[in-house]
N, C-alpha and C positions, 0 to 999 in steps of 0.2 A: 245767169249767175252760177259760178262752180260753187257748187257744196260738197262734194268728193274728190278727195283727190289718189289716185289710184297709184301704187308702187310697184315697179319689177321690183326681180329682188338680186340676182344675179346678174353682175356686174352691173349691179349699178346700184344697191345698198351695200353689196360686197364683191370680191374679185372674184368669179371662180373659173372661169373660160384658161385661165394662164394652167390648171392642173390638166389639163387634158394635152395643152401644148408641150408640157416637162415632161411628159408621160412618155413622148416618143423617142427620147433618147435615150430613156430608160429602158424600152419594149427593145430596142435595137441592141444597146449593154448585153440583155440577156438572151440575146440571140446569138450573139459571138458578136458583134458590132464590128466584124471585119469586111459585112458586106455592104453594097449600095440600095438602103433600105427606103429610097424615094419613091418609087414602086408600093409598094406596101402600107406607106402610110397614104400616096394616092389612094389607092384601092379602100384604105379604111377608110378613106373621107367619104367618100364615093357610096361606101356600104352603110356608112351611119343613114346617109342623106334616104337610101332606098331601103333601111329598114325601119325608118322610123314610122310607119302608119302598122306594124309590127310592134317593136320594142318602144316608140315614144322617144322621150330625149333622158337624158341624165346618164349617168357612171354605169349603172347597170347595163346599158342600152348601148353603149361603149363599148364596155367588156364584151357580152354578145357579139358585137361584127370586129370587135380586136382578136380573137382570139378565134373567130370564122375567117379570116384574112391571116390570120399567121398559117394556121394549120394549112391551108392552101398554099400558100408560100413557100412554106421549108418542106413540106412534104415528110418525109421517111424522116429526115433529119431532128424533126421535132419531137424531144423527148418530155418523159413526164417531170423530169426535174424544173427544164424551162417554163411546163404548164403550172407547177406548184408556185415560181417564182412569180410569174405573169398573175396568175390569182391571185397571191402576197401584194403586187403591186395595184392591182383595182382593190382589196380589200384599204391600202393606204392609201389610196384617192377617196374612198370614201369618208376615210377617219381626219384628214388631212387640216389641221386647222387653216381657216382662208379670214385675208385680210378686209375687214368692216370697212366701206368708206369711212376717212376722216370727217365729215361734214355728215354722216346719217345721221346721229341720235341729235345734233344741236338742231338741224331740217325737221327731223319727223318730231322733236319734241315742240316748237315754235308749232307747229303744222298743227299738230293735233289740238290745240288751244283756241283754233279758230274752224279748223273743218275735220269732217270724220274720213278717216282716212282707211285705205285697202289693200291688201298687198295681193298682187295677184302674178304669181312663180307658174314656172311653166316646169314642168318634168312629173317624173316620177314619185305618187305621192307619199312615201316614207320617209321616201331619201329626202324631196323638198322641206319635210315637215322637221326632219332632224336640222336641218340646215338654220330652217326659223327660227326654232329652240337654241340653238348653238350662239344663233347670231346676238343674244340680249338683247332682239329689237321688236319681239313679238307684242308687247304690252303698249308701241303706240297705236297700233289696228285696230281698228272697230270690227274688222272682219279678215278672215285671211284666206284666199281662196288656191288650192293646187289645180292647175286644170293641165292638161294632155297636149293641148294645141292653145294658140293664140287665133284667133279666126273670127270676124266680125260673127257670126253666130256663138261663137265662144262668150265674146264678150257682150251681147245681147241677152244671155241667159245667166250672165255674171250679175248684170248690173240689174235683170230684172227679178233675181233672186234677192239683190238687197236694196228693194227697193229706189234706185236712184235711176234717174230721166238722165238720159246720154249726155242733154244740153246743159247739164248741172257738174259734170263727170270731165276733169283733166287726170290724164295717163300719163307716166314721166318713167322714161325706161329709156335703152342703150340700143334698140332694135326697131330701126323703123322698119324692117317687115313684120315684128311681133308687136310691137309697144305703140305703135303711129301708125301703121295704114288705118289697120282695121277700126282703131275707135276713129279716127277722123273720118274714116267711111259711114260710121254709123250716128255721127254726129254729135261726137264728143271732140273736147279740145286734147291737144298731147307738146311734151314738153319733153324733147329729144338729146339725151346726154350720151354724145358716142364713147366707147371707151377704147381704149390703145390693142386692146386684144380682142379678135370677133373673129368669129367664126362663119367661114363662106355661105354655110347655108342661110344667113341671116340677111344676104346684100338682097339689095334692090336695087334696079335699073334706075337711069335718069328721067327717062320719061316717067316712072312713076315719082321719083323724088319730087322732080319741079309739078307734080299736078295735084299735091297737095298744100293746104297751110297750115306751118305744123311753127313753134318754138324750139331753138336751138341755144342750149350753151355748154359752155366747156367744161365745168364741173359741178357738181353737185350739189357745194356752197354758194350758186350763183340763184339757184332756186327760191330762197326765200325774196330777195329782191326783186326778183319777175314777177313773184305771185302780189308781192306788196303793188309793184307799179299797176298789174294788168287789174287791179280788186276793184274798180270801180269799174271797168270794163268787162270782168269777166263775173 
């Protein structure tokens, strides 16, 4: 029987993957954007992915290999104007108001009236924590945890810090490598909501797809209906 149910929180109580994708038209603006900057944000994709057991995930962690990829890039050509500017620009990714799902507060309100609920964000824990306060959705959580990685040990020391047994515990997040292997590895249920914007380091192969049993639907609003049908099964 689920008694927990567990929430990403990024893209997928709110949008935020879409500021990092704006970002790069932006990075190339103030470069002179007369060049072919394909290259470069290759490369930053590339650096995020190899510095993050380094820097982790989030805005900061960005900036870091954005701005270790420019400077290698432009070389001599990159001046301190462009680095004030590029600064300005992750300083407004941080600040950046981002869009709430439409269906979060009427989901996690219904939600919390019947189970105790958890949000468990993945990045960098300031920045996560501003986001939670930002978002006006802190107050349905029984618990809010910031962790560094998503990682079936992650989440075993998640769920055995607040007390909850895995076979009690569904996950509903945008990331079946973050939000769906790991708990269905460890023997909790998960409730898969892709969203239109994601980010490479998140795919997973098909062989791992088809070799779990995970719930899939299309938005967020679809949530409380699965959980009504599945409540005497799950």
């Amino acid at each position: 029987m689920i008694k927990v149910i567990g929430f990403d929180a990024d893209d997928t109580l709110w949008d935020y993957e879409y500021i990092y994708h704006e970002a790069k038209p932006k990075i190339a603006k103030i470069l002179g954007g007369s060049e072919n900057y394909d290259e470069l944000f290759y490369q930053l994709d590339q650096a995020e992915v190899r510095n993050i057991s380094l820097y982790g995930y989030g805005v900061k962690s960005y900036a870091l290999s954005m701005l270790e990829n420019v400077a290698r890039f432009t070389g001599k050509s990159f001046d301190s104007d462009q680095l004030i500017q590029l600064i300005e620009l992750i300083r407004d990714m941080l600040t950046e108001n981002f869009p709430i799902n439409p269906y979060a507060e009427e989901v996690l309100s219904a939600l919390s009236s019947e189970y105790d609920l958890i949000l468990i964000t993945k990045g960098e824990g300031y920045e996560q924590e501003r986001k939670v306060e930002r978002s006006g959705l802190a107050g349905y959580f029984n618990a809010i945890e910031v962790v560094s990685y998503k990682t079936e040990a992650i989440y075993r020391k998640v769920l055995k810090r607040n007390s909850i047994a895995s076979e009690n515990f569904l996950m509903v997040g945008n990331s079946l490598k973050s939000d769906i292997l790991p708990v269905i590895n460890i023997g909790g249920k998960a409730v898969h909501i892709p969203h239109e914007v994601a980010w490479f380091h998140e795919d997973v192969s098909d062989h791992e797809r088809e070799a779990i049993d995970y719930f899939q639907l299309e938005h967020l609003g679809q949530l409380l209906e699965l959980v009504q049908r599945l409540a005497p099964r799950i």
